[in-house]
FITITI-850238 format. One record per residue (C-alpha): z, y, x; residue number from 1; residue in one letter. Coordinates in pm, whole numbers. Layout:
// FITITI-850238
VOBA | pz | py | px | nr | rest
VOBA | Z | Y | X | NUM | A
...
This chain:
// FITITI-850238
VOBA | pz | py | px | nr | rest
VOBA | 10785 | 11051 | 11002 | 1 | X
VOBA | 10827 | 11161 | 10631 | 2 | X
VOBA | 10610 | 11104 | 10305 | 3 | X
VOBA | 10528 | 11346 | 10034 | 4 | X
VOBA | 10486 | 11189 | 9719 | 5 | X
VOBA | 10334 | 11434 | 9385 | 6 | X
VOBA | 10369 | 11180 | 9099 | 7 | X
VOBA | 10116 | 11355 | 8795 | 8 | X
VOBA | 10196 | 11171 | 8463 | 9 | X
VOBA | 9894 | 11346 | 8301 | 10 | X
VOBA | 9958 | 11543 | 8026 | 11 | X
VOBA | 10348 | 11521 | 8035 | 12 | X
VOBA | 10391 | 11892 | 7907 | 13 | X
VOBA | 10745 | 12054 | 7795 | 14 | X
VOBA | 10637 | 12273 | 7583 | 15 | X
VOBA | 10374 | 12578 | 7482 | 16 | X
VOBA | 10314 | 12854 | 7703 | 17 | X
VOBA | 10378 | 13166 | 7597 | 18 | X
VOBA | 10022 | 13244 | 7609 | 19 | X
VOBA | 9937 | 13026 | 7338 | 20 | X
VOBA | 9876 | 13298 | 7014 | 21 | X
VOBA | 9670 | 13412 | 7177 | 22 | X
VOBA | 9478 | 13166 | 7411 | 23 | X
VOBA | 9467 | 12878 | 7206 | 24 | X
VOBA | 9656 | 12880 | 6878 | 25 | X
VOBA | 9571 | 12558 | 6773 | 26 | X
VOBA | 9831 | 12463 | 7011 | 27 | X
VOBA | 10090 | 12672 | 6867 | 28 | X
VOBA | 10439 | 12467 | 6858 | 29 | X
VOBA | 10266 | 12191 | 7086 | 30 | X
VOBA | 10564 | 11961 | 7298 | 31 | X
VOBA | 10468 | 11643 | 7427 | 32 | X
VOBA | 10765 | 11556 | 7610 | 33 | X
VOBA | 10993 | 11704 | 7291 | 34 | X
VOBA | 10804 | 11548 | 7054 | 35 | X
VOBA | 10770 | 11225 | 7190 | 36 | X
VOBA | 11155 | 11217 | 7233 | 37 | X
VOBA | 11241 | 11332 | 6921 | 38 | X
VOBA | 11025 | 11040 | 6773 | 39 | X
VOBA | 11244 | 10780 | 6954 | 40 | X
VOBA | 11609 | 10944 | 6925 | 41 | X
VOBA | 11791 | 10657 | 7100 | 42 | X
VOBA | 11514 | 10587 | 7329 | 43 | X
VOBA | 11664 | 10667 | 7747 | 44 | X
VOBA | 11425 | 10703 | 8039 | 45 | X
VOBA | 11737 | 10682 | 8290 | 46 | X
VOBA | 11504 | 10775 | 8629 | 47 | X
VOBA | 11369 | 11074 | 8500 | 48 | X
VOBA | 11718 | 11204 | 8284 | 49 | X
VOBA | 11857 | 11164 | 8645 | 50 | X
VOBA | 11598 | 11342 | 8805 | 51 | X
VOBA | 11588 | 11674 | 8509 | 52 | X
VOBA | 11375 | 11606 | 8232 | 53 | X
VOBA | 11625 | 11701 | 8021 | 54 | X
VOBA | 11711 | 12022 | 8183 | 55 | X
VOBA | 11344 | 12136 | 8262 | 56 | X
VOBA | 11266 | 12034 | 7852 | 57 | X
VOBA | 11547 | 12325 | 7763 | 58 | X
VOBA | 11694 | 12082 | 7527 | 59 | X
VOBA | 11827 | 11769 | 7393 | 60 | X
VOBA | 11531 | 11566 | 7222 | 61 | X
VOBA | 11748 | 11293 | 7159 | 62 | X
VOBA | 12040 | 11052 | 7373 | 63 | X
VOBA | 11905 | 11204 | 7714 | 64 | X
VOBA | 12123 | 11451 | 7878 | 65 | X
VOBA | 12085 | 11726 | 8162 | 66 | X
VOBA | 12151 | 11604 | 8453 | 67 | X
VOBA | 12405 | 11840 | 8663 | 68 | X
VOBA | 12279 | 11668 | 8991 | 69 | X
VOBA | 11948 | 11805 | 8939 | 70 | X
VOBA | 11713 | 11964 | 9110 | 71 | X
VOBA | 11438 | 12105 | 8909 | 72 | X
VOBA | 11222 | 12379 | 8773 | 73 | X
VOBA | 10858 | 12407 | 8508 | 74 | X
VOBA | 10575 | 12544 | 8596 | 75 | X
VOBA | 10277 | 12736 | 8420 | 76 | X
VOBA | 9948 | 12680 | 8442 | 77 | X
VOBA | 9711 | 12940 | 8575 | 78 | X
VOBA | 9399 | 12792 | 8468 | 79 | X
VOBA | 9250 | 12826 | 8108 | 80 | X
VOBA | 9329 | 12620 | 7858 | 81 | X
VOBA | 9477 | 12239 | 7946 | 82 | X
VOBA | 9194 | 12090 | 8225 | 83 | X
VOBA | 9292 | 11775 | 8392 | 84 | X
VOBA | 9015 | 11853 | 8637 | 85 | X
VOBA | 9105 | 12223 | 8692 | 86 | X
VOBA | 9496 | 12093 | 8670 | 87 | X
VOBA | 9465 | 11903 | 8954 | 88 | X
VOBA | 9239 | 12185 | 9146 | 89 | X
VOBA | 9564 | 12393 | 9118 | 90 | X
VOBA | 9789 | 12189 | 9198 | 91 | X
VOBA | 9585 | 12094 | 9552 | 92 | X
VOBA | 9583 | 12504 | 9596 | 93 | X
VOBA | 9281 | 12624 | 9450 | 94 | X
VOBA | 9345 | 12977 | 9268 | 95 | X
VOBA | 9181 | 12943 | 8947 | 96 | X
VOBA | 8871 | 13160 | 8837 | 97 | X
VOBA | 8793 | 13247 | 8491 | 98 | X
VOBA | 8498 | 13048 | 8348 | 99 | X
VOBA | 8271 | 13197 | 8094 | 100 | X
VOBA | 8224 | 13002 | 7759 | 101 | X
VOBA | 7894 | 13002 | 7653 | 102 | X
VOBA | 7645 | 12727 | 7508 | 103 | X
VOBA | 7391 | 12571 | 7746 | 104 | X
VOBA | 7129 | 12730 | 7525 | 105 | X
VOBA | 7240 | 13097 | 7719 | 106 | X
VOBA | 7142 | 12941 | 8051 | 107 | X
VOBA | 6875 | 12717 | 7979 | 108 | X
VOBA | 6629 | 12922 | 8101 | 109 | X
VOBA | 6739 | 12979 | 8415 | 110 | X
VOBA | 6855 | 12637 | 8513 | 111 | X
VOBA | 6515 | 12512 | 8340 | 112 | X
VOBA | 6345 | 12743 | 8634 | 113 | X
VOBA | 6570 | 12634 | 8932 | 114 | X
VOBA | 6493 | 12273 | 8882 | 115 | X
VOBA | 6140 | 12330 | 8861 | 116 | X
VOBA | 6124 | 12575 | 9152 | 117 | X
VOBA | 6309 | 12244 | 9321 | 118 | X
VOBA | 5999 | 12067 | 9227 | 119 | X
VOBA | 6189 | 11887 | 8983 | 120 | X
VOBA | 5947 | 11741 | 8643 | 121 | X
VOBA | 6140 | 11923 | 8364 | 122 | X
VOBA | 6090 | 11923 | 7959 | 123 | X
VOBA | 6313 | 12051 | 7675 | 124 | X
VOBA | 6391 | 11790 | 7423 | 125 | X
VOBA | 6463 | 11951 | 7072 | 126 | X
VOBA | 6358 | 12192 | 6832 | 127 | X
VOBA | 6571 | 12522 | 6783 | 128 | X
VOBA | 6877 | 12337 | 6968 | 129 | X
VOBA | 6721 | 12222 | 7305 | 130 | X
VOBA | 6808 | 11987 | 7646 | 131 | X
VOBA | 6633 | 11989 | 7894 | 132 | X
VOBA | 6515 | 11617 | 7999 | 133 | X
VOBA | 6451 | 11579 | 8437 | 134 | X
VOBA | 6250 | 11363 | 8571 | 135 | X
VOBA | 6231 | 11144 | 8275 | 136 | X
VOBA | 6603 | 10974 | 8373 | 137 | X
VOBA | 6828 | 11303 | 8329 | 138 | X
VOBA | 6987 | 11484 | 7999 | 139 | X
VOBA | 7112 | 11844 | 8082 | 140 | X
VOBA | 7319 | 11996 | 7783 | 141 | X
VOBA | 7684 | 12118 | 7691 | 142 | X
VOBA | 7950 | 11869 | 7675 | 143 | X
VOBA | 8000 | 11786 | 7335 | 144 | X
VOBA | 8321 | 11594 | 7364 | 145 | X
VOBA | 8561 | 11893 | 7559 | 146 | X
VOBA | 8614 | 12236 | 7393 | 147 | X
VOBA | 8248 | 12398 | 7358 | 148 | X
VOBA | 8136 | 12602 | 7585 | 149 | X
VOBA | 8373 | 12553 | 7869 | 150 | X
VOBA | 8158 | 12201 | 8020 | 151 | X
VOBA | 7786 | 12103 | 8044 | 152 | X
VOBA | 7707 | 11746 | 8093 | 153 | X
VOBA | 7428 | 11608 | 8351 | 154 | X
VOBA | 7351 | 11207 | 8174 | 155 | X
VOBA | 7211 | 11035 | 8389 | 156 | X
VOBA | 6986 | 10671 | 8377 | 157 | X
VOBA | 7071 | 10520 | 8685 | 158 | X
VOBA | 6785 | 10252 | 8633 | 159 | X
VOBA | 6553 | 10523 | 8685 | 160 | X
VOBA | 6739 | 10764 | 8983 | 161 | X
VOBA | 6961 | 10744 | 9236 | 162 | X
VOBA | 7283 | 10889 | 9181 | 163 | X
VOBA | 7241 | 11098 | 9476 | 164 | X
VOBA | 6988 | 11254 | 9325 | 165 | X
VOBA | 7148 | 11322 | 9006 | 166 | X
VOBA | 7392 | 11468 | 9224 | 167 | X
VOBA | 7151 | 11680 | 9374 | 168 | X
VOBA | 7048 | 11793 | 9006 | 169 | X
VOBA | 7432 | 11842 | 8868 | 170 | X
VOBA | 7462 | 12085 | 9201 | 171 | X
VOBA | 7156 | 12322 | 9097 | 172 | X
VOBA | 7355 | 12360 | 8787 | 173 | X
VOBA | 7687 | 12455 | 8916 | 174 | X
VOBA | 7495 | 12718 | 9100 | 175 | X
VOBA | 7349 | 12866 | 8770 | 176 | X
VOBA | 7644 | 12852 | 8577 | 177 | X
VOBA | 7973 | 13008 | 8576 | 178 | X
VOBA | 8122 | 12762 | 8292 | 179 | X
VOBA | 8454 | 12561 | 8433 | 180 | X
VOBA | 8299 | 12233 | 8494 | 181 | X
VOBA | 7931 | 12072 | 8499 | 182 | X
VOBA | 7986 | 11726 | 8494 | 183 | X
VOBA | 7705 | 11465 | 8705 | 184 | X
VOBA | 7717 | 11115 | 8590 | 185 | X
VOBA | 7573 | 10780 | 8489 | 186 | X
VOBA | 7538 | 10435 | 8435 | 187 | X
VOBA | 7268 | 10135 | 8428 | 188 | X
VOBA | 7159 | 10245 | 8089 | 189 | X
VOBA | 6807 | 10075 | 8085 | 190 | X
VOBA | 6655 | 10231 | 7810 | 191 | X
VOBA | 6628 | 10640 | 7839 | 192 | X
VOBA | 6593 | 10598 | 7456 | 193 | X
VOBA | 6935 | 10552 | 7405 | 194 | X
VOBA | 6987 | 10868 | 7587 | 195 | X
VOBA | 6796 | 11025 | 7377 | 196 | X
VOBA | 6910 | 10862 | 7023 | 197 | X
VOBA | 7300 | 10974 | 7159 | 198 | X
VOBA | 7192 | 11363 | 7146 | 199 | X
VOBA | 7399 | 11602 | 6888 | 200 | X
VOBA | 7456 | 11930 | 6825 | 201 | X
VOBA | 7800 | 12050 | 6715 | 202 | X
VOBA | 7894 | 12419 | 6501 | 203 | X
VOBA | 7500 | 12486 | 6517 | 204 | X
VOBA | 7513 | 12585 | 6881 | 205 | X
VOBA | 7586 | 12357 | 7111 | 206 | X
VOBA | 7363 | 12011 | 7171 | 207 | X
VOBA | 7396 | 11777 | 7396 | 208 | X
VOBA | 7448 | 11365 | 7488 | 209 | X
VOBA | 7725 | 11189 | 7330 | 210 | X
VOBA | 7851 | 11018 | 7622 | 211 | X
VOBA | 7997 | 10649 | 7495 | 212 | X
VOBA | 7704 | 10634 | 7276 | 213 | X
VOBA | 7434 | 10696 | 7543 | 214 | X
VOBA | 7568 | 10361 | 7731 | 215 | X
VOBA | 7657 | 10553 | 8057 | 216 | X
VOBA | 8032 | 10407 | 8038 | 217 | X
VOBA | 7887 | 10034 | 8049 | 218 | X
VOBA | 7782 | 9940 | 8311 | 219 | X
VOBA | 7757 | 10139 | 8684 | 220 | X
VOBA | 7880 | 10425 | 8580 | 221 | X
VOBA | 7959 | 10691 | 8878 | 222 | X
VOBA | 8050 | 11039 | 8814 | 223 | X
VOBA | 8140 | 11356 | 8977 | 224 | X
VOBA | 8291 | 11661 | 8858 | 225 | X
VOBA | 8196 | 12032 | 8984 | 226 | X
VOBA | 8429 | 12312 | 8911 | 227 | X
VOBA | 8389 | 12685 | 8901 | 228 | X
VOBA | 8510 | 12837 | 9206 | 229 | X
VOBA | 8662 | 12500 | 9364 | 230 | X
VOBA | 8645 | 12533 | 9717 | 231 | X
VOBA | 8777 | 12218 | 9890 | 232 | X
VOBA | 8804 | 12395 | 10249 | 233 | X
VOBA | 9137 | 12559 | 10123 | 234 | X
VOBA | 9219 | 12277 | 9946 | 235 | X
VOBA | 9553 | 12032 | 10057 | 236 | X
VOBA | 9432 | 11763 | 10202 | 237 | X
VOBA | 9176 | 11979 | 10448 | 238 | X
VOBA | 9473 | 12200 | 10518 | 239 | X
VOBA | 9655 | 11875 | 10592 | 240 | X
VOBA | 9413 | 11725 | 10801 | 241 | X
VOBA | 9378 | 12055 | 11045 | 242 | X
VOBA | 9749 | 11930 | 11118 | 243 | X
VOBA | 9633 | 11552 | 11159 | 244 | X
VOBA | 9820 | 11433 | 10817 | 245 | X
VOBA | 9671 | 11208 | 10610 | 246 | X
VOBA | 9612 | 11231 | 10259 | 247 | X
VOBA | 9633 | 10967 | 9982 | 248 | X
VOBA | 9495 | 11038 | 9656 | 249 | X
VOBA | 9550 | 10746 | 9387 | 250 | X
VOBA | 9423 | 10709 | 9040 | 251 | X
VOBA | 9218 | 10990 | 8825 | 252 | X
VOBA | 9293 | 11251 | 9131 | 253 | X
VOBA | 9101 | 10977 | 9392 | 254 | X
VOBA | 8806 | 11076 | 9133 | 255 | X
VOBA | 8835 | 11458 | 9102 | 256 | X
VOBA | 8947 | 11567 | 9467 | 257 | X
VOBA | 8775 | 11610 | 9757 | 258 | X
VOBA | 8928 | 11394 | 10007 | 259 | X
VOBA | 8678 | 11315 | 10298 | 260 | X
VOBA | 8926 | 11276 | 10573 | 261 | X
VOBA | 9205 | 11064 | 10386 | 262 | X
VOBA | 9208 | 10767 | 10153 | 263 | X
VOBA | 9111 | 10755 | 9771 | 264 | X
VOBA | 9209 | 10476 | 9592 | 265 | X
VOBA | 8933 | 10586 | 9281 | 266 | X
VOBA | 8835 | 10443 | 8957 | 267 | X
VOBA | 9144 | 10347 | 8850 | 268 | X
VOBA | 9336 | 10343 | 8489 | 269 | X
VOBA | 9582 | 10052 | 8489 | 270 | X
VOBA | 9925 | 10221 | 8549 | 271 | X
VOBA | 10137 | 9912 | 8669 | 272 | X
VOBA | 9796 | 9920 | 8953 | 273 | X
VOBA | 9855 | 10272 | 9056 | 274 | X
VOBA | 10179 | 10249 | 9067 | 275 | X
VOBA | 10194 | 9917 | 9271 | 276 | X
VOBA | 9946 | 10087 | 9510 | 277 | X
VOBA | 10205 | 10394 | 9508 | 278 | X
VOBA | 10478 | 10185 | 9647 | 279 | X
VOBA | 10254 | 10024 | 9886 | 280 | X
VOBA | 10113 | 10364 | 10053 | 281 | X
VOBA | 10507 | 10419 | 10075 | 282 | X
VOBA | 10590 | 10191 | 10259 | 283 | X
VOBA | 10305 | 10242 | 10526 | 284 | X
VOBA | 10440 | 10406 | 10861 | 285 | X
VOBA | 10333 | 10733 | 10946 | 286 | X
VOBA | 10341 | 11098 | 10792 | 287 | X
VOBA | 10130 | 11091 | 10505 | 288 | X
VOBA | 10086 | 11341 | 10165 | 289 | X
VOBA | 10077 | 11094 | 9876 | 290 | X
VOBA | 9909 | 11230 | 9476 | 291 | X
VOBA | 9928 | 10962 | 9192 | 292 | X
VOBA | 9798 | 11037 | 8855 | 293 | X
VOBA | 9933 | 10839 | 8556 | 294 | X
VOBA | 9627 | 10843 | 8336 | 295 | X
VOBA | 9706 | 10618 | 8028 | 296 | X
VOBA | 9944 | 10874 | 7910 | 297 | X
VOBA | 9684 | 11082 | 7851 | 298 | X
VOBA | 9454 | 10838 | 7701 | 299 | X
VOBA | 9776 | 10779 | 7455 | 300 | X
VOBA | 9756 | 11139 | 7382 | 301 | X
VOBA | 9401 | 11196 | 7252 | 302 | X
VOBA | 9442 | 10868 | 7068 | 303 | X
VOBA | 9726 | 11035 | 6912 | 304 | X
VOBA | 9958 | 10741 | 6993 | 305 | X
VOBA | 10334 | 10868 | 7039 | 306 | X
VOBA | 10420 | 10468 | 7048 | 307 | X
VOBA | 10168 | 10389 | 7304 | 308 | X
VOBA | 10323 | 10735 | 7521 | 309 | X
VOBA | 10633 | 10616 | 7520 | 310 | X
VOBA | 10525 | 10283 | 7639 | 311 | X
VOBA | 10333 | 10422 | 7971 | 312 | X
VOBA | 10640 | 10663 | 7977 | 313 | X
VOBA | 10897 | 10372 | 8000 | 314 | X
VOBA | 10688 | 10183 | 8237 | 315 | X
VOBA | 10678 | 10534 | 8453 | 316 | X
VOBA | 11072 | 10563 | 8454 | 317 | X
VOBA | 11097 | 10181 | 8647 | 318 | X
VOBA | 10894 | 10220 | 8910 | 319 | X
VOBA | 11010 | 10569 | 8985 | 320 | X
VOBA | 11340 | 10380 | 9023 | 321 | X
VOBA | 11179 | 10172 | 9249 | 322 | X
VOBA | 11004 | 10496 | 9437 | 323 | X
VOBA | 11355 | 10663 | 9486 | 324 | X
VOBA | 11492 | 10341 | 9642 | 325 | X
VOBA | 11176 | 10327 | 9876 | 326 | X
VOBA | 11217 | 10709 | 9978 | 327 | X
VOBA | 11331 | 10755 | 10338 | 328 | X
VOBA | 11628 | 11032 | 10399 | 329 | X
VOBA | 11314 | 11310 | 10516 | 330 | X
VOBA | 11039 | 11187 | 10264 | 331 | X
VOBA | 11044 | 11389 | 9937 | 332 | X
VOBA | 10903 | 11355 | 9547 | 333 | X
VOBA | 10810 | 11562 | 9320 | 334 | X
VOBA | 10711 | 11459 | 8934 | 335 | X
VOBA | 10525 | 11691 | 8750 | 336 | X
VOBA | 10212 | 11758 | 8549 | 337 | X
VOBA | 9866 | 11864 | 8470 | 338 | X
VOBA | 9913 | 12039 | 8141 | 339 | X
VOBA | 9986 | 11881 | 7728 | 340 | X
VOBA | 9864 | 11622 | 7515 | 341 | X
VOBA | 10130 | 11630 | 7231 | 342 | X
VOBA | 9998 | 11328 | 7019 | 343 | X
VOBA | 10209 | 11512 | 6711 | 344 | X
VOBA | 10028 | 11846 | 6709 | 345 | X
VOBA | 9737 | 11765 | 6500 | 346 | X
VOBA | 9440 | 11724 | 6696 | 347 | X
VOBA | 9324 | 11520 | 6988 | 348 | X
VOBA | 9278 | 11781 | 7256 | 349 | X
VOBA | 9486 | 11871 | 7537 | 350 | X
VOBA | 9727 | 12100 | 7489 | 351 | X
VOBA | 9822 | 12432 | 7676 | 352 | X
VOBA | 10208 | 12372 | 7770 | 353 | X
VOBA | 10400 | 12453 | 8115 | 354 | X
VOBA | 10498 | 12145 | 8292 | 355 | X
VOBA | 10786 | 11991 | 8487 | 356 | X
VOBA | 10904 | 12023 | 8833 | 357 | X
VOBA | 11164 | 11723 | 8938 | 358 | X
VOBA | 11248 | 11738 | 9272 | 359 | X
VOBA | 11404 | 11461 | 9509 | 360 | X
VOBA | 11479 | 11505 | 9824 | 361 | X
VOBA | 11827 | 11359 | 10014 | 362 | X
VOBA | 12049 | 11598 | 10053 | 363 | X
VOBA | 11872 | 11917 | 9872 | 364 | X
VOBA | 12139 | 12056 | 9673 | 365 | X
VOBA | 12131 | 12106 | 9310 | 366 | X
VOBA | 11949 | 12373 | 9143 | 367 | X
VOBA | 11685 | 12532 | 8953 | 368 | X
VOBA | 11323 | 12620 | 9068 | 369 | X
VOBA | 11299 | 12880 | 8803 | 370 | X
VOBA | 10966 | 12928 | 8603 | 371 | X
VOBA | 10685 | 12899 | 8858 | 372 | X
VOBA | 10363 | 13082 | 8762 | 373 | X
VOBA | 10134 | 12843 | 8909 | 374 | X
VOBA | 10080 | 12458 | 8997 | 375 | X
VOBA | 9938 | 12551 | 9319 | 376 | X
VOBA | 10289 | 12620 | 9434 | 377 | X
VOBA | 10334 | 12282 | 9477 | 378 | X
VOBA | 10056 | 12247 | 9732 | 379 | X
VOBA | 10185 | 12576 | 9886 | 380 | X
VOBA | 10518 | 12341 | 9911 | 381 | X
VOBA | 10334 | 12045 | 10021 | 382 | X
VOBA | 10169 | 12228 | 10310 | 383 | X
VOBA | 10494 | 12452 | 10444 | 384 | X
VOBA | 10703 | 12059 | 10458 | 385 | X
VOBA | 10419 | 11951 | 10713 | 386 | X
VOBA | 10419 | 12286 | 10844 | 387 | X
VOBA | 10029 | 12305 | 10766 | 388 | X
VOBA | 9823 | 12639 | 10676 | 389 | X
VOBA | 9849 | 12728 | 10338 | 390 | X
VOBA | 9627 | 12680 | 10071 | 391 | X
VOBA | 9410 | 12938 | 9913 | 392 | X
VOBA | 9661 | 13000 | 9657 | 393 | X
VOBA | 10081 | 12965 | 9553 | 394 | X
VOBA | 10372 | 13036 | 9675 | 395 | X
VOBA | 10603 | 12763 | 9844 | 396 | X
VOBA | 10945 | 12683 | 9721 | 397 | X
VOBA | 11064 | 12439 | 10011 | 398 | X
VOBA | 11295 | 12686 | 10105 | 399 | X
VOBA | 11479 | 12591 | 9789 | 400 | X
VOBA | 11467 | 12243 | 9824 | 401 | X
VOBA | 11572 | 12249 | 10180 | 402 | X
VOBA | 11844 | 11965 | 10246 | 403 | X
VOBA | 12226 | 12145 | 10267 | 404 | X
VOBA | 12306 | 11949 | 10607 | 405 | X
VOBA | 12256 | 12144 | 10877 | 406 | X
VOBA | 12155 | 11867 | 11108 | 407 | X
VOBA | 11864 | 11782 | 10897 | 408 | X
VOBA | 11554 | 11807 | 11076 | 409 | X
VOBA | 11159 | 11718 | 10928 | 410 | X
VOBA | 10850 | 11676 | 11164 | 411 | X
C-alpha cells in the first residue's frame, strides 16, 4: 500500500521564467521565494532547506543552505501567464491550450444568440459597454478582477435560480468562447440591484460585475470554474481510478478539479485545517493519490504581505515535518507549485515564475530533476508510481526518483 502526496503551496515561485520580456514584463525580476527570504535574512524553514529549497532557488537568500541530501528539480509552466486554475489543470495532466484574449464585447453577440436559441430571456444592460442580463438573476461580462481579457464572469442571484441552472448558463459560454476560463457562480444576493450597482468597466473595454461588491461572496456562494480545453477524462484522478486508486483532493484543488470518483475536501482556506486533514488522509490505509493546496500564501501575495507569507510559510515547514515522519518507506511527496505571487514586485497579480520540485521518497538517492518543461510531469509521475495510464500530457520522472535498494518493490 503506498500514498502519493503533491503538497501545492500556491504561488511559491523561484523565480521568472525566461519567457517573461516578452510574455509578461510586468513580472520582470519577480521571486517570491527569493524575495521573501531575502526580507527575513536569519529567518530558517528547516523541513523544506532539508528537502531543496535552497538548491532548486539557485541561491542563498539568506541563513538557508543547499541541502547535499537532496533530491530536487523546478519546473516551468506551460500555461499562459500565472493561473491557479490552469496551474492545477497541468499539474493533474492536462496539456495546456492557448486562450485568446479578447473583451466579452467580441463575443457578445454570439453568446447573446446561444442563450436565446436555449430559450433563455436575455437583455444587454449598458450603453456602448454592454452585459448581457439572463433571466433576470444572471450578469454575463469579462472578469474585471484577473488580467482582461483572459476570464468572463457568469454572477449569479441564487435567490432567483438554481445554481444548476446557472451552471447550465456558464456551460453555453465555455462553448462560445475560447478565453482560458468562464467562471459560474453565486450567492443569496437578494436584491439583483446590487448586481447591477457592482457593474464597471475597466481601460474603456472591458465591463463587467465587481464580484465582492455584488454580495455573491456573502452568503451561499457556490462556484465553478470552466477552462479552455480541460478535459477531465485524461485527467489524474480518472486515470487513477481506471486502476481502482483513489484520489484525494484537499483545499482550493477540491474546488477546481474534477474528482467524481474520489474525495474532495472543498471550500476550504484555513491552512492549519488542510493541513490537519492532510495528515489525517495519511494515515488512512489503502493506496491513495493525495493533492493539498496551501491557499493563504497566495492570499498573502495579492495583499502584498511578505510578513503574512512568511507566516503561512513557517506554519508549512512544521507540518511537513510532521508529513515526513507520517510517510511510510513506499509512500512518496512531492512539494511544489502553481506559479508566483512575489508580494515585492509591485503589483498584486500573480506572477509568471518556474516552480519547485522537492522530492521525498526513502531511499531515492540524491539528485537533480533538471528543469522540467511542464507541471504535468508530475501527474505523468503520479500515474507511472501506480502504474496507471498516462495523462494527456508530461513526461514522468519516477525513473529518477526510483529508491537505490534493489529490493525495493511498490504496488
Amino acid at each position: 500500500m503506498a500514498k502519493f502526496l503533491v503538497l501545492v503551496i500556491d504561488s511559491f515561485g523561484v523565480g521568472a521564467m525566461e519567457d517573461v520580456a516578452q510574455e509578461r514584463p510586468q513580472d520582470m525580476g519577480a521571486n517570491t521565494c527569493g524575495h521573501i527570504l531575502q526580507a527575513y535574512p536569519e529567518i530558517r524553514l528547516p523541513t523544506l532547506e532539508r528537502l531543496g529549497l535552497i538548491n532548486a532557488l539557485g541561491f542563498q537568500a539568506n541563513i538557508m543552505q543547499p541541502c547535499a541530501s537532496a533530491l530536487f528539480g523546478t519546473a516551468n509552466l506551460q500555461h499562459e501567464g500565472g493561473d491557479t486554475f490552469m496551474g492545477h489543470q497541468e499539474i493533474m495532466g492536462t496539456q495546456p491550450q492557448a486562450p485568446l484574449c479578447i473583451p466579452f464585447s467580441s463575443v457578445i453577440d454570439s453568446v447573446e444568440a446561444a442563450l436565446q436559441q436555449a430559450g433563455y430571456s436575455v437583455m444587454r444592460i449598458g450603453e456602448r459597454l454592454q452585459y448581457l442580463w439572463v433571466n433576470e438573476a444572471v450578469a454575463v461580462g469579462d472578469n474585471i478582477e484577473a488580467d482582461p481579457g483572459l476570464v468572463f464572469n457568469v454572477t449569479a442571484n441564487l435567490t432567483q435560480i438554481p445554481f444548476d441552472e446557472v451552471k447550465k448558463i456558464g456551460r453555453m459560454v465555455r462553448e462560445q468562447v475560447k478565453v482560458a476560463r468562464v467562471i459560474a457562480f453565486g450567492g443569496l444576493i437578494g436584491d439583483n440591484q446590487r448586481i447591477h450597482r457592482a457593474a464597471e468597466s475597466r481601460q474603456d473595454q472591458y465591463i463587467g460585475i465587481n464580484a465582492p461588491a455584488s454580495g455573491a461572496y456573502e452568503q451561499g456562494f457556490q462556484v465553478q470554474h470552466m477552462g479552455y480545453g480541460v478535459d477531465a477524462a485524461v485527467q489524474v484522478p480518472q486515470k487513477l481510478h481506471q486502476v481502482g486508486i483513489s484520489t484525494v483532493l484537499i483545499g482550493k484543488v477540491a474546488d477546481i478539479v474534477d474528482n467524481p470518483h474520489g474525495t474532495s475536501y472543498q471550500d476550504l482556506v484555513d491552512s492549519q485545517t488542510i493541513l490537519d486533514i492532510t495528515l489525517a488522509e495519511l494515515q488512512k490505509p489503502g493506496d491513495r493519490f493525495i493533492c493539498t493546496n496551501i491557499q493563504e500564501t497566495d492570499l498573502a501575495g495579492h495583499a502584498q504581505s511578505v510578513e503574512r507569507y512568511l507566516d503561512r510559510l513557517q506554519l508549512v515547514d512544521g507540518y511537513l515535518e510532521k508529513i515526513l515522519l507520517s510517510l511510510a518507506a513506499e509512500d512518496c511527496l512531492i512539494v511544489t507549485a502553481d506559479h508566483g505571487n512575489d508580494p515585492t514586485i509591485g503589483h498584486s497579480k500573480h506572477t509568471r515564475e518556474k516552480v519547485p520540485l522537492l522530492v521525498y521518497r526513502q531511499g531515492a538517492s540524491a539528485g537533480e530533476l533538471g528543469l522540467r518543461s511542464t507541471l504535468s510531469d508530475i501527474g505523468a509521475t503520479v500515474c507511472d508510481f501506480f502504474h496507471a495510464p498516462a495523462p494527456q500530457n508530461g513526461r514522468s520522472f519516477l525513473p529518477l526518483i526510483r529508491p537505490h535498494d534493489r529490493h525495493w518493490s511498490t504496488l
